[in-house]
C-alpha positions in Angstrom: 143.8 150.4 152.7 141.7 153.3 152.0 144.1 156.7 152.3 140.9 158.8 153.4 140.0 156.3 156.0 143.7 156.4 157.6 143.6 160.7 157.4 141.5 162.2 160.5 139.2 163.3 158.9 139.2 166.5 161.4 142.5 167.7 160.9 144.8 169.2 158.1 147.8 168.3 156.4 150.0 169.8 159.0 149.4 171.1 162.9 151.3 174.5 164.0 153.0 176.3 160.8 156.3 177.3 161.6 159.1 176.1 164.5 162.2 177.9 163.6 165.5 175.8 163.7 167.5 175.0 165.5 164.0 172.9 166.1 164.5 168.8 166.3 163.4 167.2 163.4 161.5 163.8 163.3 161.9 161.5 160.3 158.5 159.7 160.0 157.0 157.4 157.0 153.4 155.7 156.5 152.7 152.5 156.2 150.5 150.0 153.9 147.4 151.9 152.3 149.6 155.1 151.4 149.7 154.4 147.8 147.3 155.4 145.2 147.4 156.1 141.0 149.8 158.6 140.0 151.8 158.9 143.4 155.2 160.4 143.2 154.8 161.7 139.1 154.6 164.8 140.3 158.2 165.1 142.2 159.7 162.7 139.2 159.0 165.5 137.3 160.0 168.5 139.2 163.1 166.9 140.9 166.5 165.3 139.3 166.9 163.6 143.1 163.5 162.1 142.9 163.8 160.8 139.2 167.3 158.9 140.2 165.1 157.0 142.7 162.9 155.7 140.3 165.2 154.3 137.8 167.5 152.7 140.1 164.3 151.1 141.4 163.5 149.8 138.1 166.6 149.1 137.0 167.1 146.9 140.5 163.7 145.6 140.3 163.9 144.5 136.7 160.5 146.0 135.7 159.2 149.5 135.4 157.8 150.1 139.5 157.6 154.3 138.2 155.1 152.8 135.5 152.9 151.2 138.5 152.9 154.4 140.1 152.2 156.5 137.8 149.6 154.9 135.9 148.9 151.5 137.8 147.4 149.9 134.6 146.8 147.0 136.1 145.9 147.4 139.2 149.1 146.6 141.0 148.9 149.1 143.6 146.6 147.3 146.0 148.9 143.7 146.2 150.7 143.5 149.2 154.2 143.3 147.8 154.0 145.6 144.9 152.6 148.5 147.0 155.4 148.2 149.8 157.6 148.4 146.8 156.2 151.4 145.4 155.7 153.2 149.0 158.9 152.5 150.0 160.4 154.1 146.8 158.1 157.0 146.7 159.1 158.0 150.4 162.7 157.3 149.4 162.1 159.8 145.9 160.4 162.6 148.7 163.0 162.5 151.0 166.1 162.3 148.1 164.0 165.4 146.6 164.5 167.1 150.0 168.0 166.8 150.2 168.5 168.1 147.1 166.0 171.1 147.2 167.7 171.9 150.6 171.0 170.8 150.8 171.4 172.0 154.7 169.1 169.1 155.6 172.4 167.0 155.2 173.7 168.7 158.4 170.6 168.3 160.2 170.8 164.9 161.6 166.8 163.8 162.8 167.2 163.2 166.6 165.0 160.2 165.9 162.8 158.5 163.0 159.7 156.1 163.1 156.5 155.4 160.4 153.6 153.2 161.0 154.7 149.9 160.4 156.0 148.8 156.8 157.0 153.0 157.1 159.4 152.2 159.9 161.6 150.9 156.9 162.1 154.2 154.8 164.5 154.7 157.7 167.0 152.5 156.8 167.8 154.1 153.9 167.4 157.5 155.6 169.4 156.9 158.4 172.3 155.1 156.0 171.7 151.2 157.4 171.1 149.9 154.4 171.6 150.8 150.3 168.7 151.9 148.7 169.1 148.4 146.3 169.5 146.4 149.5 166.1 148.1 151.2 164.4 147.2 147.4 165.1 143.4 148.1 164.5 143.4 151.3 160.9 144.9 151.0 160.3 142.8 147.5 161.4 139.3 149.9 159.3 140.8 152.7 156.3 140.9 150.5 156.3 137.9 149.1 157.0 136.1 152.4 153.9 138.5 154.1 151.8 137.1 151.0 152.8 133.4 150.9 152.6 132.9 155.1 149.4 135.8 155.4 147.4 133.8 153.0 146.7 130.6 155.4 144.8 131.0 157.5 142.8 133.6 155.4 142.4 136.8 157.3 141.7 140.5 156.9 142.1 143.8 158.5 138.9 146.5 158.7 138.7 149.7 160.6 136.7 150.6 163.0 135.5 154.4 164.6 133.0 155.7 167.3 134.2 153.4 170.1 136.6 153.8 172.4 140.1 151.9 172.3 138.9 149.9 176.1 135.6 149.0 174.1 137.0 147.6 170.8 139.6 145.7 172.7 137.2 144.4 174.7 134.9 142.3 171.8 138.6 141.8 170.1 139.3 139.4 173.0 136.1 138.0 173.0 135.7 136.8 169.1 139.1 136.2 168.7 140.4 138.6 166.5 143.4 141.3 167.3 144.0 145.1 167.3 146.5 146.0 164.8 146.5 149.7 164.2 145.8 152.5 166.3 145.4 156.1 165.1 143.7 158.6 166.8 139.9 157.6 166.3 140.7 154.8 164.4 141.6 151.2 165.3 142.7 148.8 162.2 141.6 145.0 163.6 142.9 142.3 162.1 142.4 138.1 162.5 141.0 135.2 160.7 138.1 135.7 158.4 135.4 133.9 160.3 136.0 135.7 163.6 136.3 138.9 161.9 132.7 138.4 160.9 131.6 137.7 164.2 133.5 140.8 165.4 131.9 143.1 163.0 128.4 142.2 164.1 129.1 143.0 167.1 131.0 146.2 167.0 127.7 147.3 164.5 125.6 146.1 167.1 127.2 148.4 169.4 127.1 151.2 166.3 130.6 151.5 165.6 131.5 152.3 161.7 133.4 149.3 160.1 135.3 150.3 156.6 137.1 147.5 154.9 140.8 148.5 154.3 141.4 146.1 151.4 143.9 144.4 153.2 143.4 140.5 153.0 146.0 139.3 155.3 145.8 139.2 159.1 148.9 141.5 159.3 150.0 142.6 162.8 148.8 139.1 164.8 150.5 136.1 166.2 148.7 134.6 162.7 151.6 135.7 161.2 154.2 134.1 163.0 155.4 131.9 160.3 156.0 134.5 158.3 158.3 136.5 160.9 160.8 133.4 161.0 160.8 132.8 157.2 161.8 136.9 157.7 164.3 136.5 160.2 165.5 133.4 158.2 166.4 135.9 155.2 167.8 138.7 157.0 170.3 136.4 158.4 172.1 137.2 155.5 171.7 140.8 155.1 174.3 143.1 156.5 173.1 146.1 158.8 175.3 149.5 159.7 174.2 151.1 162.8 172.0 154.0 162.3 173.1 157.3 162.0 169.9 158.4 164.2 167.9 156.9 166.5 165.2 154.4 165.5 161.7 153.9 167.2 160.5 150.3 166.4 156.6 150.9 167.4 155.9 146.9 168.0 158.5 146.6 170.5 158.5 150.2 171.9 162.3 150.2 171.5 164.7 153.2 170.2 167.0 151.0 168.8 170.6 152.5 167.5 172.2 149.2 166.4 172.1 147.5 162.8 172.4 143.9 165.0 169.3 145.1 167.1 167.2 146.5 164.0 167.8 143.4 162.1 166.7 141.7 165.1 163.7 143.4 165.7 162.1 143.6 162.4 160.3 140.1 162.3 158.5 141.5 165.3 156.8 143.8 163.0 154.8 141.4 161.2 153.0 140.1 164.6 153.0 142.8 166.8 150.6 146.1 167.4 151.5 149.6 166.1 150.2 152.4 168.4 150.6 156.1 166.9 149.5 157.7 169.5 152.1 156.4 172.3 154.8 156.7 169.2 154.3 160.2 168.6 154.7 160.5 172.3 158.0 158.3 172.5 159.9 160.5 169.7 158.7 163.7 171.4 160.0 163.0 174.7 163.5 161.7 172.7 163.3 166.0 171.6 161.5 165.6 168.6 160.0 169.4 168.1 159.0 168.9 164.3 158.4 165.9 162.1 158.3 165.6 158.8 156.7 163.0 156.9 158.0 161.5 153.9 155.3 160.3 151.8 153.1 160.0 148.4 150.3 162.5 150.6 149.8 163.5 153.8 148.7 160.3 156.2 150.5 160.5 159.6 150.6 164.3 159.5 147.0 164.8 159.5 146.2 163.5 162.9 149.1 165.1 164.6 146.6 167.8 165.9 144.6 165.3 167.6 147.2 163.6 169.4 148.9 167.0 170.8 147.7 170.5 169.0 150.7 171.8 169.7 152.8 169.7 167.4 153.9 171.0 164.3 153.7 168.0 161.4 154.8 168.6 157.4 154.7 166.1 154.9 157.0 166.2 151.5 155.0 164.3 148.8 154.9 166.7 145.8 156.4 169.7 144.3 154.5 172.4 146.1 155.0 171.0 149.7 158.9 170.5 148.9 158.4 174.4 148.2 156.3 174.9 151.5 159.5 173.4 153.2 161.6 176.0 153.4 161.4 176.5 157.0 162.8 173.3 158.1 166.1 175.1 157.1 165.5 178.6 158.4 
């Protein structure tokens, strides 16, 4: 999925500047479409924290995931289960290279944490529910069990812009298909291929832009239902501590503060919507005051201003932005 078609294209990197702390921090992570060529070279080279990431991910992994970040020489990036893998360890490297750069962080426990589906599970290793080597398999058997189940039927996702949310729900019900994503602007629709095609004439007939997101699986619909009991199936065997913050799970709309109830809940991601909007809203009402995004580049972040212009957003993806972070801890 196209990083430029998931930014608003109206708003920057960040909203409001500076909240002094004592502020509540958010922990927040993006999902699918995040990753691109090169992501995450820059902090490996700037940060000791950061590098340790990567080579316990290849070392886990068994083959060189830093190499597929950094130079994607064969075009790795844009599978399903080899760009979880690599967005799940370059939020992991951004948010290690935090810590170290500003050790008070430690001592600032978030007051909740959340992402955009596949970047609810960053959190895990954040919030100290799983090992970093644990989260690796667990996203590596999550892929291949999203790409084995999402292949039959075949499916797709595309976004869609200039109608309203009422509007594009509306013809989703009527050809069949579902409504994945929602971003400010934005919906991500996802089904079966046929009645995706029917869909798109008709949201073009009604003059809405459709952008293919390069995802070919009907992600985030009942489509993929086989695929959240194969998951449930593995996670039986995977042990979960309880959270040491709070954890919004968007498909549900639950703050969930158990390892038994996160386990739980995860299959639900593979079938059910993700609303940013009503997220955002969720972890702000919990106190959130500033959230930070964890990331390979700014995607959640940079449509904070339209949801609520008042929020103030920062993303850690590189060197210069871990720099720009300094107010987080004074």
């Amino acid at each position: 999925m196209s990083v430029e078609m998931l930014r608003n294209p109206e708003e920057g990197s960040r909203g409001h500047e500076r909240e002094p702390l004592g502020a509540k921090i958010a922990y927040i992570f993006p999902g699918q479409g995040a990753q691109f060529k090169g992501m995450g070279k820059d902090l490996f080279e700037n940060s000791k924290a950061a590098r340790a990431v990567f080579r316990e991910a290849d070392d886990t992994l068994g083959f060189s995931l830093s190499s597929i970040c950094f130079d994607d020489p064969n075009g790795d990036l844009v599978k399903t289960g080899i760009g979880q893998l690599a967005l799940g360890t370059v939020a992991i490297a951004s948010y290690e290279a935090a810590l170290e750069k500003y050790p008070q962080l430690k001592k600032i426990k978030p007051v909740i944490g959340g992402g955009v589906s596949f970047g609810e599970l960053p959190n895990l290793v954040a919030a100290n529910v799983l090992s970093f080597r644990t989260y690796l398999k667990l996203i590596d058997n999550r892929g291949e069990i999203m790409e084995e189940t999402g292949a039959n039927p075949k499916g797709a996702m595309y976004a869609v812009m200039g109608l309203e949310r009422e509007r594009i729900n509306a013809i989703c019900q009527q050809t069949e298909i579902f409504p994945a994503i929602y971003y400010p602007g934005i919906t991500v629709i996802s089904g079966e291929s046929e009645n995706l095609k029917k869909a798109i004439e008709v949201f073009k007939g009604q003059r809405a832009k459709v952008r293919e997101t390069g995802v070919e699986y009907p992600f985030h619909t009942p489509l993929m239902g086989r695929a959240a009991i194969k998951l449930a199936k593995y996670l039986g065997n995977v042990e979960f501590s309880d959270p040491e913050y709070p954890i919004l799970f968007n498909s549900t709309g639950e703050i969930l503060t158990s390892g038994k109830a996160i386990k739980e809940s995860l299959p639900n991601q593979l079938t059910g919507p993700v609303d940013l909007e009503k997220g955002v809203e969720v972890m702000t009402k919990r106190g959130a005051q500033v959230f930070v995004e964890f990331c390979p580049r700014p995607i959640l972040t940079s449509h904070m201003g339209k949801i609520n212009p008042n929020l103030n957003a920062k993303s850690i993806f590189d060197f210069q932005s871990l720099q720009n972070a300094a107010s987080l801890v004074g």
